[in-house]
Every structure is written in structure tokens, then in C-alpha cells.
N, C-alpha and C positions, 0 to 999 in steps of 0.2 A: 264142754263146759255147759252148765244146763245154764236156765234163764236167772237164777235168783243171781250166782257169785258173778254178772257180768254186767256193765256198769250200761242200764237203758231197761226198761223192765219187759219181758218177755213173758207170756200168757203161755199160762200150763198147758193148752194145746199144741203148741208151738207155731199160732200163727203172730205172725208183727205186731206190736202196737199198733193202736187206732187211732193215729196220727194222721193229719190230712197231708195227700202227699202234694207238696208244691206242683204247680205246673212251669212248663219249659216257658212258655211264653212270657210268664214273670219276671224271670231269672236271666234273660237272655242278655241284658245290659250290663251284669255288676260280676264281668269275668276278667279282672284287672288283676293281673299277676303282680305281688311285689316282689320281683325280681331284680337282682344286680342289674347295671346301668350296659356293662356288654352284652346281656341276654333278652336288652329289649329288643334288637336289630334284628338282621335276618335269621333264617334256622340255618345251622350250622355251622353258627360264626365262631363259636365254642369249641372242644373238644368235650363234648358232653357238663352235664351240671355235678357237680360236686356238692355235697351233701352239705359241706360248712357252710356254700355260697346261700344257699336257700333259709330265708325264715325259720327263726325257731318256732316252734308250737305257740300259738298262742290262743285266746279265745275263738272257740269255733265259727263264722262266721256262718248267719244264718242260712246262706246261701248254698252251702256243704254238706250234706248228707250219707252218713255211713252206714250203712247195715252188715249185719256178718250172720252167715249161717252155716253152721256145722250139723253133718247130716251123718250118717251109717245104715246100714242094712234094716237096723233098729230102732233107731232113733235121732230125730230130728232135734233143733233149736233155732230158733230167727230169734234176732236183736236187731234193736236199732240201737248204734253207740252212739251216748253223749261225752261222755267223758274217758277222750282219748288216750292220755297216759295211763293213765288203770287198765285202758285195756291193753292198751301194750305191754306193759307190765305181765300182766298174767299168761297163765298158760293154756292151750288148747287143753280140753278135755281128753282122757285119754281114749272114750271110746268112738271119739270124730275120727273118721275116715276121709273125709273131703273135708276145708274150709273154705266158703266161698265170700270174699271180702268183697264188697262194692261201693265206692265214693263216686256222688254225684255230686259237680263243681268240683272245677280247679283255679277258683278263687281264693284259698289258703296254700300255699306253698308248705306252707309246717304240718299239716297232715301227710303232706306226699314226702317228709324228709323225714318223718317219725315209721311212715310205713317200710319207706325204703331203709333206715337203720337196723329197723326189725328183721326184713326179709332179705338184705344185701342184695339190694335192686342194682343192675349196672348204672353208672351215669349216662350214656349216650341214650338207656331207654329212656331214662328219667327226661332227660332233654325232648325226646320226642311226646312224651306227653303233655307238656308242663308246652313246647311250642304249638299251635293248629292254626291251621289244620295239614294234619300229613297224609301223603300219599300210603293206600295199604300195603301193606308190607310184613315180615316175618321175620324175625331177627332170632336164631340161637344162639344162648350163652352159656357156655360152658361154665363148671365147678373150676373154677380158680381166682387167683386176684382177689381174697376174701369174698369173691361175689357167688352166689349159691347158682347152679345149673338151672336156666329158667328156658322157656321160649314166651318172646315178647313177641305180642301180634297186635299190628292195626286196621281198623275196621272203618267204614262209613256206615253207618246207618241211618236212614232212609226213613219221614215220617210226613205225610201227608195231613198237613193242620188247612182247616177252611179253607180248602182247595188249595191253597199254596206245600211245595215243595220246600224241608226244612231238612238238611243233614247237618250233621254231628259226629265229632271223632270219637271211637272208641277203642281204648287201650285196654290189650288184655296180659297177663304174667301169668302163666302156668308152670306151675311146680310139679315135685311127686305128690303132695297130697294137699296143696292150695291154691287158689284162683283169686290174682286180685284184677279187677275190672276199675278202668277210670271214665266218667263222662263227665262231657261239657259243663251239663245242666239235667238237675234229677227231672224222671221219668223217662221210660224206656220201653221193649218190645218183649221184657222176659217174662214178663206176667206168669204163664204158660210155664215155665222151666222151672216158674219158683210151687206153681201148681203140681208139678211132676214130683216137686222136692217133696213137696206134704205128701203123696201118695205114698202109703208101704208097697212094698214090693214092685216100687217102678224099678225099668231097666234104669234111669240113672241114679238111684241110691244102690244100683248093686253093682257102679261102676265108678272108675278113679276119676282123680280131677282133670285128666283127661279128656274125659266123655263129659262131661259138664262143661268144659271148652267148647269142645264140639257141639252141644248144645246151643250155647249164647248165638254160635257162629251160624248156626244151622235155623235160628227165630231170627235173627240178623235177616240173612237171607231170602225167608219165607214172607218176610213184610215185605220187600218189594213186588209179590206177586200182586196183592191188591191193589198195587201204586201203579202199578202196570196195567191190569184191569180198568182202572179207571182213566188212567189214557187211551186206552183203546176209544172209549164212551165218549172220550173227549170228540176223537179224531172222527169218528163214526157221525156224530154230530154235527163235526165241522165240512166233512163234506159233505154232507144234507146242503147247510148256509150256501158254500160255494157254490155249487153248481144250479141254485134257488135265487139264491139274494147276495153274490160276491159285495162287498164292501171295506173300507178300510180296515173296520175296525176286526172284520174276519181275520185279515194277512197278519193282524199284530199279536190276533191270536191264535194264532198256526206259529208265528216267532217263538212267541211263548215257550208256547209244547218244546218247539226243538230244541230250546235252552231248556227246559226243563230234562227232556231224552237227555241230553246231552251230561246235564248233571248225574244224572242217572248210571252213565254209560263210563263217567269217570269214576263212582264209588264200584261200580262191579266188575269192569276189566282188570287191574291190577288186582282184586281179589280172586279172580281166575285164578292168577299165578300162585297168590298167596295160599290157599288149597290144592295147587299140585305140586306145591312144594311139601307140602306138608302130608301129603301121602304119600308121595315119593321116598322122602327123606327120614329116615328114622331117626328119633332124640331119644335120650334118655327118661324124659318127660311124658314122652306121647307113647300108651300102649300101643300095641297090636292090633288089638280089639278096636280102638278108636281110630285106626287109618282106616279100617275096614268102612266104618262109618262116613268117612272121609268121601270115599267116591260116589257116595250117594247122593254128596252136597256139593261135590264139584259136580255133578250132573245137572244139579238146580242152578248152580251159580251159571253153568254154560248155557242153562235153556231158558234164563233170566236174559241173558246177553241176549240171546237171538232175539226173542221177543222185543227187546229192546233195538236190533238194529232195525228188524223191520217193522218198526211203528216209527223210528226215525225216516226210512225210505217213502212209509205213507206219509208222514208229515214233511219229504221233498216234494211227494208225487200231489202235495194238494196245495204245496205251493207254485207248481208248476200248473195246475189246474186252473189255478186265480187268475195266474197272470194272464191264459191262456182263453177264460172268458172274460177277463176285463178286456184282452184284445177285440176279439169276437164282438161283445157291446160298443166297443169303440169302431169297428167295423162299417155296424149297423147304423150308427148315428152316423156316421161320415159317408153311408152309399145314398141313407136320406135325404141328407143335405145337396148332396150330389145332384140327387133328381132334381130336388127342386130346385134349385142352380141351375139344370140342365133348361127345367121344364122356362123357367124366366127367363131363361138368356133372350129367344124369339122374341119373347113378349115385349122386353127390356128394346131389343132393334129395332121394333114396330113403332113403340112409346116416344122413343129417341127421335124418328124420322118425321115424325106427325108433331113434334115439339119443337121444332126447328122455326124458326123467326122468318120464314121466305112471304111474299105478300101474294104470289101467285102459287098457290096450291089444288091442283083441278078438283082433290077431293074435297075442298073446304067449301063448294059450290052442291055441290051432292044433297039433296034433301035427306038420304036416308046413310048419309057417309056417319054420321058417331055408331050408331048401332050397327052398318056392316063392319066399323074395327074394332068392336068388341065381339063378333061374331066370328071376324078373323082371329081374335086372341083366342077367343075360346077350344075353336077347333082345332085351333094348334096344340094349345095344350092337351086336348083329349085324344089328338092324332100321338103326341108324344106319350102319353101316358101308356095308351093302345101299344103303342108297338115295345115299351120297357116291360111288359107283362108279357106280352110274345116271345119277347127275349130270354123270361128269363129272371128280371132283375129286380124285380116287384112281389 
């Protein structure tokens, strides 16, 4: 379908309109599904959603953002769509080879019940997108039950905003020759893939929607290596602090990290699995060509993990540090004290004896008795001091 017969205006080079694209941070409040009254409870209190049960189409709500892009060996096209029945209505052009449909926000129920009419999306995915957030996972659906042969995959995606960790579900439907992608809240990590689309003659305009799955899944992926990188920076830092200047406020932020590893370690374990199923397992949907591709991102996805448990092991190994010189400093101040405890105690018996209410005291007759028992305190204390350095303990 070129840019003019498709309803959002498309620029004869075929890049997007010049549109400012929302940011996530914006958007992150106004994701209020209208949904039936049993689908607000838990996830899988249903047996999937049913296309009646959801909202009809209605005004787009600002918050929802669609684009579609149909590419070929030859020719490209990016839209941004406003006006969704039109485009469902019409037909793919015939010389697209791939369709790649992408909606940011699932704050309209009726765009996801208009897409799913068009594409005979199953209910149980439908359920999983429209609930979040979900564990990843890969789900094949066969050609039956009016529902068209898909593979529905879910994703975490991983986005490091002013130093804060922020993830986000991403649902992906792969066809024979369409891709539709759902997120939370527009903006995203494909920049790059939509880069590769304009390229003539890249390897994915001369491959199926398949490989362009493979794609999303594989910029997925490749972000969290900076996210990683930068925990390192963190950690490398914080043990500078610890073993310099241990303080409160260090332990809370050694916590931190490890709730952040940790969020980390639950968007990419379960996607382990979700990529060796997926090379493993042949669909009707996924070439040949594109499994091949597969184990090169299950390598990344495994050597993400590792990186990941051992920066969780240094962020044990430097909570164990903390504790380990806040002991040590509490040591130090308590062998102090010690001494000097130790060093008064004499002083203290001396003090006590000479302070006592008797009338007859031979030293209180003494011309030079104040000054020998301060001569006596004194020597005490330097004979005691003397010998805790020969010890040793000073």
C-alpha cells in the first residue's frame, strides 16, 4: 500500500511523519483498561477475552499510537495511522512482503479488538496482553478454530531512564508475512531495526516476518547490555565507598542494585527458555533461516544472564564487605575505649582511696603528698600504656 491511499500521511521517501514522539514517562499514568468487571481481578480468572466482551472502537485516545510498515526487497512504506477503520478496511498492498503493525498503549481496548477481528488473534493471547505484566513466554497457535496459525511471544524490555530501571511488556504475533507488536507506553529500543527497514538491500528486507521477529527480539536483548555496563560502573564505585567511607547510605545503595539485578534477572531468565524453544521447535511461521539466527541470540540472552548473576554475587560480596568493616570500625572504637577503661580503672582506685572521709591519713600530713599522687597516676598510666604497645594492642 504506498503512502497516499492510507489513512496518516506518509513522505515519498518513506520515512514517518514528523511527529513528536510522546515519551514513556508521560504516559505512564493513563493505562486504564475499560474492561468487563471479571477482567479486572486477577490474570487468568477468564478463559481468555472474547472479542464481544472488549470495547468497540472508539475515538483514538491520545495516549495510543499506531504505525505500520510494509517493506519488500524493493520497496518500502512507514505510516503513522489515524484513522483506524479505514485502515482495516483496506488491503495490504500487493507488493508487501512483510507487514509490521506496532501499537503503543493499551489504554483502548477497541484498537486491540478491531486488530484481533482483522487478524483472528486467539483470545487467551488477547488476555495476555490486554493483562501486565506477564511472565515471558511463547505460546504457538495453530490454523484452526477460525483463529489464523500465529506464534504469540512475550518479552520484558529493559530501559534505563535517569538512572532508574523501568521495564515494560512486550507482546509480539508473528504470521507468514505480518508482525504485530503491543506496548505499554510508546517509545521503544527498535530505532535501529526501523533503520535497517529503510536500508535497500539489508538482510531484513530480503527476509520473512520471521526475521524481523527475530530482530525486535534480538534490539530487546542487546539493550540490556548497556544496562549491564552501567551496573558494573555502579558496583566498581561502590566498592571504592565501602572499603573508604562504609556508611548507611552505601548498604541502601548496594540494596538498590540488587533489586535492580534482580529485576533484571527476572525479564531474562524465562527468556532463556523462550529462545530455546523457539530454535528448538519448528512452526509453521518461523523459517529455517530465522532458527539459524536464533542461536546466536540465545548466546546473548545466556551471556546477559551470566553477567547478570555475577554482578548479583559482587553486589553479595560487597554487602558482605560492609558489614564486614562496619564490624572492624566497631572493633576499633570498642578496643579504644577498652584502653582507656583499662588505663582509669588504677587511676579511678587511687582517686577512690584518697577520697575517702577518714581523719587520720598519714599521706594527708606529707608536704609533697598532692604532687607524688599525681606522679603516682601518672606513671601508672604511662607504665600501662608502655606495656599495651609491647603487647601489641596499640
Amino acid at each position: 500500500m504506498s503512502g497516499e491511499g492510507r489513512p496518516g500521511a506518509t513522505q515519498p521517501d518513506g520515512n514517518p511523519p514528523a511527529a513528536a514522539k510522546p515519551k514513556k514517562s508521560a504516559l505512564r499514568g493513563k493505562r486504564g483498561l475499560r474492561l468487563p468487571r471479571r477482567f479486572k481481578g486477577k490474570p487468568g480468572e477468564g478463559a481468555g477475552i472474547e472479542l464481544s466482551e472488549l470495547a468497540p472502537l472508539g475515538a483514538q485516545p491520545p495516549s495510543v499510537r499506531i504505525t505500520c510498515i510494509d517493506y519488500s526487497p524493493q520497496q518500502v512504506a512507514f505510516a503513522e495511522i489515524q484513522d483506524v477503520p479505514a485502515f482495516i478496511a483496506e488491503h495490504r498492498p500487493e507488493w508487501s512482503a512483510v507487514r509490521w503493525i506496532n501499537v503503543d498503549g493499551l489504554s483502548d481496548p477497541g484498537v486491540m479488538r478491531a486488530l484481533a477481528e482483522k487478524y483472528r488473534l486467539h483470545p487467551l493471547a488477547i488476555e495476555d496482553v490486554l493483562h501486565v505484566p506477564q511472565r515471558p513466554k511463547l505460546q504457538a497457535y495453530g490454523d484452526e478454530a477460525g483463529y489464523q496459525a500465529r506464534l504469540f511471544i512475550i518479552a520484558r524490555e529493559l530501559e534505563l531512564r535517569e538512572g532508574q530501571l523501568h521495564t515494560e511488556q512486550v507482546s509480539i504475533f508473528v504470521g507468514h508475512h505480518t508482525v504485530l507488536t503491543f506496548q505499554e507506553a510508546p517509545g521503544d529500543v527498535w530505532d535501529p531495526v526501523r533503520q535497517r527497514i529503510r536500508t535497500p538491500g539489508s538482510r531484513l528486507r530480503q527476509n520473512d516476518a520471521s526475521f524481523l521477529c527475530y530482530s525486535l527480539i534480538d534490539a530487546i536483548v542487546d539493550e540490556t547490555f548497556p544496562i549491564l555496563e552501567s551496573f558494573g560502573d555502579r558496583l566498581e564505585g561502590l566498592e571504592d565507598v565501602v572499603l573508604q567511607h562504609p556508611s548507611p547510605e552505601v548498604i541502601q545503595e548496594i540494596h538498590r542494585v540488587k533489586r535492580e539485578l534482580l529485576l533484571v534477572r527476572r525479564a531474562l531468565w524465562p527468556m532463556r527458555e523462550v529462545l530455546s524453544k523457539m530454535q528448538r521447535e519448528p512452526h509453521e511461521c518461523f523459517s529455517d533461516v530465522t532458527r539459524t539466527y536464533m542461536r546466536d541470540l540465545y548466546d546473548h540472552a545466556v551471556q546477559a544472564i551470566d553477567i547478570v548473576e555475577t554482578y548479583r554475587e559482587v553486589a553479595s560480596g560487597l554487602t558482605e564487605t560492609y558489614m564486614t568493616a562496619m564490624s572492624n570500625r566497631m572493633n576499633e572504637i570498642m578496643k579504644v575505649l577498652t584502653i582507656i577503661g583499662t588505663i582509669f580503672l588504677p587511676l579511678t582506685f587511687l582517686a577512690g582511696v584518697y577520697g575517702m572521709n577518714f581523719h587520720h591519713f598519714p599521706e594527708l600530713e606529707m608536704p609533697y603528698g598532692y604532687p607524688a599522687f599525681w606522679l603516682i597516676c601518672l606513671g601508672t598510666a604511662a607504665a600501662m600504656i608502655a606495656w599495651f604497645r609491647r603487647r601489641g594492642w596499640l
